[in-house]
N, C-alpha and C positions, 0 to 999 in steps of 0.2 A: 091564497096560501096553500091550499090541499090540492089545489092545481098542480104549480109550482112543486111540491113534495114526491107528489105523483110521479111528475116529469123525471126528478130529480132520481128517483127509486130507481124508474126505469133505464136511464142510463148506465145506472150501478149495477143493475142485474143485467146490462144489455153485456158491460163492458166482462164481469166476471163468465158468463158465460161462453164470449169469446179468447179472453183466456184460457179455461176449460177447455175449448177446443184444441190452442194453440198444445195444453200439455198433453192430450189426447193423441198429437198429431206425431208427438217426439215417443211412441211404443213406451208406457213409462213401464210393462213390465220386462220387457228389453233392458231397458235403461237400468233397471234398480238390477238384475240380473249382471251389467256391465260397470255399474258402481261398487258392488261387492267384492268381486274378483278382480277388481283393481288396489280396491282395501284391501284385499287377503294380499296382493302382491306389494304392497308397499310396505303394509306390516312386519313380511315376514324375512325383508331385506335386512342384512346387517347395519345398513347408517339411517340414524334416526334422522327424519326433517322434522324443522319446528312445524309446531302445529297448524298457527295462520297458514304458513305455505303449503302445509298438505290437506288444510280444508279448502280453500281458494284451487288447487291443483286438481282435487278429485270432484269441487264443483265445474270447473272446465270439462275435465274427461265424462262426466253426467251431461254439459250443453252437449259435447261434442256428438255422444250417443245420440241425445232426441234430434241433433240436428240430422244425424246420417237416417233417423227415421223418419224424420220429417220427409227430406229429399224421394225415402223409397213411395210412401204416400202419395208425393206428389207424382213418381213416374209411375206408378201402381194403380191410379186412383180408376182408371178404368175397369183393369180387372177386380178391384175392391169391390166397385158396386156390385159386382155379379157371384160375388163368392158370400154366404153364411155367416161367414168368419170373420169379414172384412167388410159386408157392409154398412156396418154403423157407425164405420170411422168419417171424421168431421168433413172430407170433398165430398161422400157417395151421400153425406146424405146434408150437402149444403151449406153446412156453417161456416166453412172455408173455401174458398176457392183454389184452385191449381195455382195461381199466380202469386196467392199470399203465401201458400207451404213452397213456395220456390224460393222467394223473397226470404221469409224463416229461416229457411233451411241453410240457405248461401251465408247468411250473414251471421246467424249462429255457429256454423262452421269457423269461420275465420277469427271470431267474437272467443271461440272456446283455443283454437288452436294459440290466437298469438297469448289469452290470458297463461295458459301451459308453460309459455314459454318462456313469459315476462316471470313467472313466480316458482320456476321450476330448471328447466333446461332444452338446452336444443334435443337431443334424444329422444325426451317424454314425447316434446312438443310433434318431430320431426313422425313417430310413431302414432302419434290421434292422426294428423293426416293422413298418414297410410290406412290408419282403420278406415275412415272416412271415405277416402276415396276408392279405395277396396269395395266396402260395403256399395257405396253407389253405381260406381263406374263399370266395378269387376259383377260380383252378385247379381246388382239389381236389374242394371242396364241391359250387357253381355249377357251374363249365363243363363239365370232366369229361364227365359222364354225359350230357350235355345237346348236346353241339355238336363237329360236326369240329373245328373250329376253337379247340378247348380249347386246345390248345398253341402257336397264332400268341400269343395272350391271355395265356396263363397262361406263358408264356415270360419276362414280362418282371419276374418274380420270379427266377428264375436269372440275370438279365441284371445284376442290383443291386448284386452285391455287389464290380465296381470302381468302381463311382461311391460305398460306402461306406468302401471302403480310401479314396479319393482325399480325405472326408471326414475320415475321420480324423485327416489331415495336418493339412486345411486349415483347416475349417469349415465347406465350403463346394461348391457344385457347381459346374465349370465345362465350356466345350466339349469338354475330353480326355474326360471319363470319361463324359461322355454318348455319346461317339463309341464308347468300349470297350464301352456299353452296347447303342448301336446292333450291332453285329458280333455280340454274341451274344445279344441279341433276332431278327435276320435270320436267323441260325446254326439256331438251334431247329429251326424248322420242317422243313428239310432234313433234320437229325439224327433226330429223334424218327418223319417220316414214311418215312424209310429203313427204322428199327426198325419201325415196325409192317407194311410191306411184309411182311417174313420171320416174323413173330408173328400176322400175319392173323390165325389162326387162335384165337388166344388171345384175341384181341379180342373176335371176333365169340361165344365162348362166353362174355364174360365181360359182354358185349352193352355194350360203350363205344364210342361212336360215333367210334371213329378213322376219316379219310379214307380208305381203301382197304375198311371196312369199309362207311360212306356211301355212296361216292360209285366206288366202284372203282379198281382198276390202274394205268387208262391217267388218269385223271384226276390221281391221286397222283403219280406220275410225272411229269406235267407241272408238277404246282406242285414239286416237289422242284426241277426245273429251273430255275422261275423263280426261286425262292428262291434259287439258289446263283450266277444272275445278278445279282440285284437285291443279293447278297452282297459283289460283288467292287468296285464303288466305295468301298463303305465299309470293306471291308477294306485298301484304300490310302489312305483318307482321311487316317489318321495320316501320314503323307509328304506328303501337297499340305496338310496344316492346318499342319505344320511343328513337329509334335513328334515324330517320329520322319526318321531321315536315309536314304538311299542306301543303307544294310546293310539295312533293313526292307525298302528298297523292291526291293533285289535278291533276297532269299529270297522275302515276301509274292506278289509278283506269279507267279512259277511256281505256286507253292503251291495260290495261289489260282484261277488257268488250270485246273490240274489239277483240284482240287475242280469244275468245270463240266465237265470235260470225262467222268468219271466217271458225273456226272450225266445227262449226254446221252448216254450209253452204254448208262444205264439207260432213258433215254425212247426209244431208238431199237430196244431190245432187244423180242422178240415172246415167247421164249419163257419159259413160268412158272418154271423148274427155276433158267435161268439170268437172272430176272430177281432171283429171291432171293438167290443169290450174289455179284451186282452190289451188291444192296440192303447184304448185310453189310457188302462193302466200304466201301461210303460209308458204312456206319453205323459202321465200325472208323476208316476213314479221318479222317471229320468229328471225331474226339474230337484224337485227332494232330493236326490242321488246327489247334484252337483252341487247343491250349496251343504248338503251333510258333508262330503269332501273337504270343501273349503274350508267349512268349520272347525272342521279334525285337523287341519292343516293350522288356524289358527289356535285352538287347544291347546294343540301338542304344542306348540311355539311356545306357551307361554304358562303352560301348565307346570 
């Protein structure tokens, strides 16, 4: 009998642990970052969908994320083992193989795309793919390995998914959610070259041509800057386009002061020790940044 229990245990904890993997494998803080901003866009459209349809739609646009994470995993898992950052995800360090996060990844792809489309519309559905194949094909596969500038590019697959919620609603795309689109397509650059600021070094062994590994410090810094300039009209855009009011526009604009002013702290800073601690901050700061946006975005909607 306590054989038997044993056995049985251990299948239980074999099987949960291999799930653990699988959700490890789909970036779940990607994911919960691309399920938000797909709620803030479908929210904040004018036609309501019932509610099964819009839980069912924005559990799709969630597979369809871990799925386009899965796939980068699986093309990535090389450089994963050899970066910090990435090697404790479930290939580098054996719980999964290369050929199960392919298998995952192709079949949750299709699995999320056609459920979109079945409880939703061609639009929404027709846009997960694009994110999807974007993020894999364009991003991870392409630019990646290939160009600083991977992530200005390959950013605007993370950018997608409020102008899919805003679909979902509607049918249809219009200037709201291309605006939510703009902000965190702008947003990126900042973010991602913050992180590689204090991971330099991960970079450089894992030989991807991030900006500070390219092009240096003081050059990376400066675009961090510009970026978080060129960021802040269109982070008030929603107040002077006139779908968000006076509460957006009285949190967003400190918010968003502050976001440059961080920035310029980091461009005006000289030493290395304390340029990387700077770099955290904005790199901790910028995630806070964009869901306090979204939020104020929802607030003001319904406040």
């Amino acid at each position: 009998m306590s054989n038997t229990y044993s056995k049985t245990r251990g299948i239980k904890i074999e099987n949960f642990q291999y799930l653990k993997a699988l959700y490890e494998l789909m970036k779940p803080r990607v994911m919960s970052l691309s399920i938000f901003t797909c709620v803030a866009g479908l929210l904040i459209a004018p036609i309501q969908t019932d509610h099964l349809s819009a839980i069912i739609s924005i559990l799709a646009v969630a597979l369809g994320s871990g799925a386009a994470g899965a796939l980068n995993c699986w093309y990535e898992s090389d450089v994963d083992s050899l970066m910090s950052r990435t090697c404790l995800r479930p290939i580098p360090t054996g719980r999964l193989t290369r050929r199960e996060a392919l298998i995952f990844g192709t079949i949750s792809s299709f699995i999320s795309i056609g459920v979109l489309y079945f409880f939703s519309n061609i639009v929404a559905a027709s846009l997960l793919a694009l994110t999807i194949s974007f993020y894999v094909f364009v991003y991870t596969i392409w630019l990646k390995r290939k160009t600083p500038q991977n992530i200005v590019i390959g950013g605007a697959a993370g950018a997608l998914p409020p102008v899919i919620g805003w679909s979902i609603a509607t049918g249809s795309i219009s200037i709201e959610p291309i605006i939510l689109f703009l902000i965190i397509f702008i947003w990126t650059p900042s973010h991602f070259w913050a992180l590689s600021l204090f991971k330099s070094d991960d970079y450089k062994k894992a030989k991807i041509p991030m900006l500070p590994v390219t092009s240096g410090i003081p050059t990376t810094k400066k675009n961090i800057l510009l970026y978080s300039i060129l960021l802040f009209p269109f982070a008030l855009a929603p107040f002077y386009l006139g779908f968000s009011g006076l509460i957006y526009l009285f949190f967003s604009f400190p918010l968003s002061a502050y976001y440059i002013f961080i920035c310029f702290k980091l461009y005006k800073e000289k030493n290395n020790k304390l340029e990387k601690v700077i770099a955290k901050q904005i790199f901790a700061f910028s995630i806070l940044y964009l869901f306090a946006i979204f939020i104020l975005i929802l607030v003001d909607k319904f406040a």
